[in-house]
N, C-alpha and C positions, 0 to 999 in steps of 0.2 A: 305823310306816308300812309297806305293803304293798310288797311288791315288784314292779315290774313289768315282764313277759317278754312281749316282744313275739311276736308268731306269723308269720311270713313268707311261711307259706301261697301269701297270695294275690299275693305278689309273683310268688311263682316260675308262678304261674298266668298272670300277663303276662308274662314272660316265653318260657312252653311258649307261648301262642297266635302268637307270630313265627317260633319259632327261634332260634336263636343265643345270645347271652349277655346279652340289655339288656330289663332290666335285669338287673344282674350282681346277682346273690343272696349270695355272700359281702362286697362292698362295702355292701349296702341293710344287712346283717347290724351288719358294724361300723359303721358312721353311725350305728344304731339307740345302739347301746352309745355310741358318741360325745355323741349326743345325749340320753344319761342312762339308756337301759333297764337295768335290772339282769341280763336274761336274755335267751337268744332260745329261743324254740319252734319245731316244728318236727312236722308230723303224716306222717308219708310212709304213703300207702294204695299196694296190689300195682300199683293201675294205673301207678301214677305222674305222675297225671294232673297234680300241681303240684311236691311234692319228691318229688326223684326220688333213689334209694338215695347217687349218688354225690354229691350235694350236702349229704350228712351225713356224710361223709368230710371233706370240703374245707370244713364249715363248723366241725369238729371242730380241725383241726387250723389254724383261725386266728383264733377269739373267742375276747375273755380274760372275758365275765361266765358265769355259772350257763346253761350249755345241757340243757335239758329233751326227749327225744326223748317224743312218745306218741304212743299208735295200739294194734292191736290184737294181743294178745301171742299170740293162739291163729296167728297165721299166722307160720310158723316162718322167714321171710324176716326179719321184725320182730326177731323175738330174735336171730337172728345179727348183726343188723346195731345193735343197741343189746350187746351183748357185745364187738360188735368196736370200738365208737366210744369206749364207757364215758364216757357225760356224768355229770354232776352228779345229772341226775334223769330216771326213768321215769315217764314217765305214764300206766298199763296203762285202755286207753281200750274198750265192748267194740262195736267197729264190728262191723254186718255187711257182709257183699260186697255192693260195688256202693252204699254208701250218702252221700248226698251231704258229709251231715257228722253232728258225733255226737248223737245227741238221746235216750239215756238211759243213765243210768250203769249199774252192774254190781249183779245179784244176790246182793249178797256172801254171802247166809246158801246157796242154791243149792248158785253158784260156791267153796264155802270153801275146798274139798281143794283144787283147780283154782288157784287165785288162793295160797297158801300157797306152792304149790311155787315158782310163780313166783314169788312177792315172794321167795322164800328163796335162788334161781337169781340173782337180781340182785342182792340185797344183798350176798350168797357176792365180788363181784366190785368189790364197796365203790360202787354204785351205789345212790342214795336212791329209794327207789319213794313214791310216789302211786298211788292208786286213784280211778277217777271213780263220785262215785257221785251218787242224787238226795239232796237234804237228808231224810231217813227214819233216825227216833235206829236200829230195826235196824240198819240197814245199816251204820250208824257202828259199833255193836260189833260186829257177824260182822267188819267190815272189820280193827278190832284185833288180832281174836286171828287174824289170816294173820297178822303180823308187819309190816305195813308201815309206813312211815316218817310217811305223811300220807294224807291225803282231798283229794279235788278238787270240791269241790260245784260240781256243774253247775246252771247261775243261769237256764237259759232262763224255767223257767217263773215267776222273780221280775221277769228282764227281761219278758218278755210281759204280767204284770200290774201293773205298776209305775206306770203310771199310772191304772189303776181305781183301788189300794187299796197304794200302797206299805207304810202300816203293817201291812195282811192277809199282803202276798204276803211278808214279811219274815220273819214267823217262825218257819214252817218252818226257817228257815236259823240265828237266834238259837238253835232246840233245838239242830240239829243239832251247831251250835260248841259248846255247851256241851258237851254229850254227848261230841265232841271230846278238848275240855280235861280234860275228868274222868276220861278214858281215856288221856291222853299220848298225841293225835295230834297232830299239825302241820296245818294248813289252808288250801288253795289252792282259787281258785275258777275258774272261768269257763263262759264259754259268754256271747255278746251281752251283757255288758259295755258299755258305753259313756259318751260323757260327760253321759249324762243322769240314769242310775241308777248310776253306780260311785260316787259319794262319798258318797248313802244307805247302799250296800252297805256302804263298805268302812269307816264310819262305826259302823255297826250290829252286825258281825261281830266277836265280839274275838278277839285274837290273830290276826286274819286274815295268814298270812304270804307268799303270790304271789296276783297275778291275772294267768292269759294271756287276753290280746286279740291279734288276730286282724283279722279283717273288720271290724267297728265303725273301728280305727284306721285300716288300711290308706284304706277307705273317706274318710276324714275328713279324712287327708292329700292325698286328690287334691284338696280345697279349701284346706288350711290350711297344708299342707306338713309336710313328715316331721317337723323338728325341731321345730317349733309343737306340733303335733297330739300328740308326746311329753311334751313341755313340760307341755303341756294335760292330758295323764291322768292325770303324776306329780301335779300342781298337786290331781286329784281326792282321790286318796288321803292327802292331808294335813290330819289333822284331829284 
């Protein structure tokens, strides 16, 4: 069974649109883990527009499951502040400036030298890295030989098709894993996730070992409620 890390994201987004503290982001954090998450996630971009640097501080020093910082490692704010926090896991994500959210993984054949140094900078520091990448077997092995620890297949474009042709839009990502596995990575997914397509996903992937959700949950809990809506995702991934 997959592990799942919640993304906090969009709390701390209601949050910034008040002011103040409410809701309180390290309390939504541990509830999360109370109510069964195995990790929390955490994306902070330069604006700050939802985590903002010092809520990776203070979230740092008070969750007890697997904390995953990712974002975009070419902006040197990001890496000091993932060197000074040292979670569990990096998730080298490659946002551009100004972008709403992430919507395609890294060039890893490109980016090699580039992404090497990094993964080697964070490992150096006993830090697990992840790479976000699209399900393409390339990419899977340029992404190998940087050294990293895992892949993050980003799922948009499976969620997006999921209802035309779930068994079409699937197997890009069956290569992918395989390709994976034959390689000694680790494999994490996400991106729109939800509970409509995560237990085909998470079903069909093997060895699939974290999914972060995000928006899809947060969303889902302002009908069902946090600890339900938890409930409800772990319940997907059981199969």
């Amino acid at each position: 069974m997959a592990n799942l890390s919640v993304n906090i994201n969009k709390i701390a987004t209601l949050r910034n649109s008040r002011g103040g503290n409410n809701p309180d982001l390290v309390k939504v954090a541990l509830d999360c883990e109370r109510f069964g998450a195995e990790g929390i996630t955490v994306h902070p971009r330069p604006d700050e527009r939802h985590i903002r640097y010092q809520d990776v501080y203070n979230l740092k020093a008070a969750i007890n499951t697997e904390f995953n910082i990712e974002g975009n490692c070419r902006e040197n704010k990001f890496v000091d502040l993932v060197l000074a926090n040292k979670p569990a896991q990096v998730t080298l994500v490659p946002d551009s400036d100004g972008q709403i959210t992430s919507n395609h993984g890294w060039d890893t054949i490109k980016h090699y030298s580039y992404l090497k140094e990094m993964v080697s900078l964070f490992k150096q520091e006993g830090i697990r890295v992840s790479i976000f990448v699209d399900p393409v077997v390339d990419m899977i092995k340029a992404a190998a030989d940087t050294g990293t620890d895992r892949v993050e297949l980003y799922t948009e474009t499976y969620a997006h098709n999921y209802y035309a042709n779930r068994e079409k839009s699937i197997v890009p990502y069956i290569a992918a894993a395989h390709k994976a596995h034959e390689i000694g990575l680790g494999i994490n997914a996400g991106h729109d996730l939800d509970l409509h397509n995560l237990k085909y996903f998470s079903a069909s992937i093997p060895g699939l070992l974290e999914v972060s959700i995000g928006h899809a949950l947060i969303s889902d809990a302002i009908y069902l409620g946090l600890e339900n809506t938890i409930q409800m995702y772990l319940a997907q991934l059981k199969h």
